[in-house]
C-alpha positions as a Markdown table, in Angstrom:
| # | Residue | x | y | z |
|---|---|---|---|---|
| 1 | Unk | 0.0 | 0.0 | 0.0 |
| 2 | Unk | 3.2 | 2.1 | 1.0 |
| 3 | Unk | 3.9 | 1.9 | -3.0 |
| 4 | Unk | 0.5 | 3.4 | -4.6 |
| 5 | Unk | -0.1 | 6.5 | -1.1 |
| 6 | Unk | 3.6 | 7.3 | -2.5 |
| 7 | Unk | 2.4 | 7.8 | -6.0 |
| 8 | Unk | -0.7 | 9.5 | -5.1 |
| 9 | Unk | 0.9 | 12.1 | -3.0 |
| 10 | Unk | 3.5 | 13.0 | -5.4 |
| 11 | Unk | 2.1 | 12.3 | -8.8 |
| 12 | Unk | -1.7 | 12.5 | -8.5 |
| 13 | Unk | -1.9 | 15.3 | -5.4 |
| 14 | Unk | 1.2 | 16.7 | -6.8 |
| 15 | Unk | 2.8 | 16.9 | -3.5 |
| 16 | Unk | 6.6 | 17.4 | -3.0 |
| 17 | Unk | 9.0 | 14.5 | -1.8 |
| 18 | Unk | 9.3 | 16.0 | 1.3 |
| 19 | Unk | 5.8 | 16.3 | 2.0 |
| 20 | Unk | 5.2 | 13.3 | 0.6 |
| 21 | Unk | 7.5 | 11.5 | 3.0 |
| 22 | Unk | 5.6 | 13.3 | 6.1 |
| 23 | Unk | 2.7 | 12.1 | 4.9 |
| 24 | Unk | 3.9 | 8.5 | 5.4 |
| 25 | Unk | 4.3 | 9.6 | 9.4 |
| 26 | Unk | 1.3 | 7.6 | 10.6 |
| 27 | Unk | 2.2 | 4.6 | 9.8 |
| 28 | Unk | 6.1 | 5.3 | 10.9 |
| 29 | Unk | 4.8 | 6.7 | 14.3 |
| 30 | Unk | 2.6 | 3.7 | 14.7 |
| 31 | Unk | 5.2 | 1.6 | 13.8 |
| 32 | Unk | 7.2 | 2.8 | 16.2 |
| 33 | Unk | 5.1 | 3.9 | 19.1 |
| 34 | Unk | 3.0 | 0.2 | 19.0 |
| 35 | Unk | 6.2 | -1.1 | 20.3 |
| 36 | Unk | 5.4 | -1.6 | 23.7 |
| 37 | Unk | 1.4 | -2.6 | 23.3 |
| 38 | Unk | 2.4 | -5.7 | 21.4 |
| 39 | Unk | 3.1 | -8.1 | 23.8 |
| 40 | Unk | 0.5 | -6.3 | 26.4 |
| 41 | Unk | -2.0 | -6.9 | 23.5 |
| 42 | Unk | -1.0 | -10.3 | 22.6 |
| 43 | Unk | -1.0 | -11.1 | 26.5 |
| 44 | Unk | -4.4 | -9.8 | 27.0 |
| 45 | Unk | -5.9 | -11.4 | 24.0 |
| 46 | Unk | -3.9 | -14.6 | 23.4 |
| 47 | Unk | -1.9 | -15.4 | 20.2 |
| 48 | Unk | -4.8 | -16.9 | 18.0 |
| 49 | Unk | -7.3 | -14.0 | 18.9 |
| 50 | Unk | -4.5 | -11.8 | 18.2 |
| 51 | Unk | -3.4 | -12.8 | 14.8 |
| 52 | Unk | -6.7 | -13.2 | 13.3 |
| 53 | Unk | -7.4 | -9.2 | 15.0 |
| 54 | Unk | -5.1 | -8.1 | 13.4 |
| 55 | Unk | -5.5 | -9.5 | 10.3 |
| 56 | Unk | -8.9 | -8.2 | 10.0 |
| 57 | Unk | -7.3 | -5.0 | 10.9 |
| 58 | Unk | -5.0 | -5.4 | 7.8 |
| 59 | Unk | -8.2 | -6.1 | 5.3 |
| 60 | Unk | -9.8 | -3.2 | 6.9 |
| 61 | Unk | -6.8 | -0.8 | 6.7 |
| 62 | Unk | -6.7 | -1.8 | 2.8 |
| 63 | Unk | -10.6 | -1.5 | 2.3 |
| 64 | Unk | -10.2 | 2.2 | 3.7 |
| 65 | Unk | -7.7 | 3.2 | 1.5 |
| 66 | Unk | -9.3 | 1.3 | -1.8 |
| 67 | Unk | -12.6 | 2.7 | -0.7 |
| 68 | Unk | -11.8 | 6.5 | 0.5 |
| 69 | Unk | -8.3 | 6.9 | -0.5 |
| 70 | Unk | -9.4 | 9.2 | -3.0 |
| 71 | Unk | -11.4 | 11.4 | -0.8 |
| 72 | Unk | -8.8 | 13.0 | 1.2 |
| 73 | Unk | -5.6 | 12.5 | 3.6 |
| 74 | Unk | -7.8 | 11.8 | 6.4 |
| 75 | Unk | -8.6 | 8.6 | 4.9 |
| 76 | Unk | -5.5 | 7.6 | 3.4 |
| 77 | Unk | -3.6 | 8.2 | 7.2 |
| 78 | Unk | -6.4 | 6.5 | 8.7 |
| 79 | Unk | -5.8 | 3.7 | 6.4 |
| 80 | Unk | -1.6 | 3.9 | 7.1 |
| 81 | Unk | -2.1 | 3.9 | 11.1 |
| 82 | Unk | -4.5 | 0.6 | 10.8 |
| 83 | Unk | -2.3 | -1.4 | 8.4 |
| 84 | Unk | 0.8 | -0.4 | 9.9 |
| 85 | Unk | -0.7 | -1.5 | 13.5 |
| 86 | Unk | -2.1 | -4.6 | 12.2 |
| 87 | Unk | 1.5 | -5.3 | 10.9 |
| 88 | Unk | 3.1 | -4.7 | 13.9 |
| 89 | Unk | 1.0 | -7.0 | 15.9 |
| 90 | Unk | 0.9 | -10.0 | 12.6 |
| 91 | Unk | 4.6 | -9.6 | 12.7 |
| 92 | Unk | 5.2 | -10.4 | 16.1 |
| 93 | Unk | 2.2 | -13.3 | 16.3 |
| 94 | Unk | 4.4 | -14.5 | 13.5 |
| 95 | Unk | 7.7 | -14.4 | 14.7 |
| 96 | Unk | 6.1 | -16.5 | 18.0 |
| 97 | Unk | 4.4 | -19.3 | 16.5 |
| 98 | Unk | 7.0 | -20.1 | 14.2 |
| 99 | Unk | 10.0 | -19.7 | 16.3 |
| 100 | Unk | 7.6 | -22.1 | 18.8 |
| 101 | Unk | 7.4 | -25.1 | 16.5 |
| 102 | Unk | 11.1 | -25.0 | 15.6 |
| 103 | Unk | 13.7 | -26.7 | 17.7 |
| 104 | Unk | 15.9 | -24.7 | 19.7 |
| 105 | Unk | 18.7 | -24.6 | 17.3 |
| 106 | Unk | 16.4 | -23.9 | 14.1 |
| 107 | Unk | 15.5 | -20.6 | 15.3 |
| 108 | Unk | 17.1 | -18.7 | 12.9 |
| 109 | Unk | 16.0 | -20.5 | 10.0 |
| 110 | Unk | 12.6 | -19.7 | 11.4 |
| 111 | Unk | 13.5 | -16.2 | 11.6 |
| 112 | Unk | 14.8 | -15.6 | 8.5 |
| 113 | Unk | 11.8 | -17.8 | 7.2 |
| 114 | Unk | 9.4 | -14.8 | 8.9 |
| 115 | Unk | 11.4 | -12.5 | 7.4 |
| 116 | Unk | 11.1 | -14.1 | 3.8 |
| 117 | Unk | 7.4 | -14.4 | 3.6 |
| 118 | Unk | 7.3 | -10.9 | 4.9 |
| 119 | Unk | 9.3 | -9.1 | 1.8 |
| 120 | Unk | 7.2 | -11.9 | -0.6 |
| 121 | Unk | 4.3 | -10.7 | 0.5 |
| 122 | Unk | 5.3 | -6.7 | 0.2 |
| 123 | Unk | 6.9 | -7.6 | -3.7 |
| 124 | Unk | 3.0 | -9.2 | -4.2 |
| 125 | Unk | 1.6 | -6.0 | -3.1 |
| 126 | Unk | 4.2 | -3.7 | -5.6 |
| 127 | Unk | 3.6 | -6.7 | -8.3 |
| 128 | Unk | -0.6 | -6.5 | -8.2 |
| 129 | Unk | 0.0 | -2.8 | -8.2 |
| 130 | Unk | 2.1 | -1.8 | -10.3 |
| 131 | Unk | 0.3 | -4.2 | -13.1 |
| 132 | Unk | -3.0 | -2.3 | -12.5 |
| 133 | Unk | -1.2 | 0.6 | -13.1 |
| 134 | Unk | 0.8 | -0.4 | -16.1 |
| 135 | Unk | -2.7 | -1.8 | -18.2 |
| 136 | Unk | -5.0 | 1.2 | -16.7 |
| 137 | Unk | -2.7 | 4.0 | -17.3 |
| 138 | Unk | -1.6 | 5.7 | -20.4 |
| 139 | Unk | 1.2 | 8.0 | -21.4 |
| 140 | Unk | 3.9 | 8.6 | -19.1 |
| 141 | Unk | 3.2 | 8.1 | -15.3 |
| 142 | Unk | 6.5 | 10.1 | -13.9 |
| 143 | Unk | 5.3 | 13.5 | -15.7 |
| 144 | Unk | 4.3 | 16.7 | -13.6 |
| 145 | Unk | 1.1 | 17.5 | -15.5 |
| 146 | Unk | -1.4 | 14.6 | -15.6 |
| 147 | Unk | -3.9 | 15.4 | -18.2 |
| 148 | Unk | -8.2 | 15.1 | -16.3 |
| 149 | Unk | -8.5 | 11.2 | -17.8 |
| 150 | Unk | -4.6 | 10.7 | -16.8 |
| 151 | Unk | -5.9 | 11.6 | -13.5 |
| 152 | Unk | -9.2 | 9.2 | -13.8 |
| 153 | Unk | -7.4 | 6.4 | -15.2 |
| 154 | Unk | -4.6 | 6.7 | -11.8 |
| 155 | Unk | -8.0 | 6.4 | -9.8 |
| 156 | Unk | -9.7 | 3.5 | -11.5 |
| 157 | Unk | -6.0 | 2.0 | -11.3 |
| 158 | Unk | -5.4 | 2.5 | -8.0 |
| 159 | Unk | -8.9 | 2.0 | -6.4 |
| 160 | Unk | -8.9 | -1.5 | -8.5 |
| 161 | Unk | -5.9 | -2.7 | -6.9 |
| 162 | Unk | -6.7 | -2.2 | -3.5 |
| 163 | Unk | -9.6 | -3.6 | -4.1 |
| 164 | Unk | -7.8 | -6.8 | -5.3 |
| 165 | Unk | -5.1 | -6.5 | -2.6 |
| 166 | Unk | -8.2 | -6.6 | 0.0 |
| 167 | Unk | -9.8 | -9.2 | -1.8 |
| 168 | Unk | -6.5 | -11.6 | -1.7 |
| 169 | Unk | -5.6 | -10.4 | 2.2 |
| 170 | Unk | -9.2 | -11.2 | 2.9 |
| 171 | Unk | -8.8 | -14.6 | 1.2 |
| 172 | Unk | -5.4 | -15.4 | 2.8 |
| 173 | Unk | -7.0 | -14.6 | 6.3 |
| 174 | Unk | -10.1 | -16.3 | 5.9 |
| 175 | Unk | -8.0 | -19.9 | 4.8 |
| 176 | Unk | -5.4 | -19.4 | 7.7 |
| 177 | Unk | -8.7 | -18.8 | 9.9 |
| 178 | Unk | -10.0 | -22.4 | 8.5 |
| 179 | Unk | -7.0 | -23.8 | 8.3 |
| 180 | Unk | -6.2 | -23.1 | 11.9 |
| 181 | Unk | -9.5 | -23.8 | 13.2 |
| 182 | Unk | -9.6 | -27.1 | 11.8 |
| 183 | Unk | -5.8 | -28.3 | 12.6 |
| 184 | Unk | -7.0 | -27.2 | 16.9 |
| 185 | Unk | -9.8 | -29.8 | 16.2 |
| 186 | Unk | -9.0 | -33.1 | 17.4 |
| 187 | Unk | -9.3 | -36.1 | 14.1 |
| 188 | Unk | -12.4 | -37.4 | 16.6 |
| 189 | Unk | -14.0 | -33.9 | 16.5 |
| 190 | Unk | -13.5 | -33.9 | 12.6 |
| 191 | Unk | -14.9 | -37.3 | 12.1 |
| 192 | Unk | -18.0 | -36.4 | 14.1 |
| 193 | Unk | -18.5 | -33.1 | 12.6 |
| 194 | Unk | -18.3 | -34.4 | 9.0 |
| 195 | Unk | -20.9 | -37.4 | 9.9 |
């Protein structure tokens, strides 16, 4: 998401760099300042309840910004604070459960393994976007004066892949939800439920 609020601000708002990269504040003060509410968060809630929380919270961030993203900062920060929040939480949740089904001296494997899927994930998210934006928009994207349908065709773009960037997050979360659910079901509880 990171990738398309940085093209808005500079190439559809027209904003400077600058002021494009302090428009990118909520989520790097969120980032920082959730710091200490993680593990008082995932304490209070448990590690299941808080993964699939702040999962949610990562569809929802995405929905705001496909949905109102257009309409103003308000929306767009709003949408940076939740995701980057969610992330924070996810990352950690993450971090645990893998590092808690490894053996003692596989722990870094099961780091870096956290770290992996987190940088595939983000290069999906540049990837989905950046093809939207390559078959919606004509002419030359890096130019200072977007002609009114450059400007439509950067919404449709951008709009359309949040929407699919929601739609996959909201798959991914509802299959680990299943997936999880079902794997803390004893084979006996399976059985009966399928009969």
């Amino acid at each position: 998401m990171g990738y398309l609020v940085t093209l808005q601000f500079q190439l559809d708002w027209g904003w400077p760099p600058a002021l494009a990269a302090a428009g990118l504040l909520p989520q790097v003060v969120v980032l920082v300042c959730a710091g200490p509410f993680v593990n008082r968060f995932v304490e209070r809630v448990g590690l299941d309840r808080a993964a699939w929380l702040s999962s949610a919270a990562v569809v929802g961030g995405l929905a705001v910004y496909a949905a109102l993203g257009r309409f103003g900062y308000v929306w767009v920060a709003l949408a940076l604070a939740l995701v980057a929040a969610a992330i924070r939480v996810v990352g950690a949740v993450a971090g645990v459960n893998v590092l808690r089904g490894l053996p003692g001296n596989r722990t870094s494997i099961g780091a870096a393994l956290v770290d992996t899927a987190s940088e595939v994930t983000s290069a999906a998210g540049v990837a989905i976007a950046g093809t939207m934006l390559a078959a919606l928009f004509t002419g030359a994207i890096a130019t200072s004066a977007w002609t009114a349908h450059q400007h439509a065709e950067f919404h449709q773009a951008v709009t359309l892949a949040g929407i699919v960037l929601t739609l996959l997050a909201a798959a991914l979360v509802g299959w680990a939800m299943l997936r999880t659910r079902n794997a803390a079901q004893p084979a006996g509880d399976t059985l009966a439920s399928s009969a």
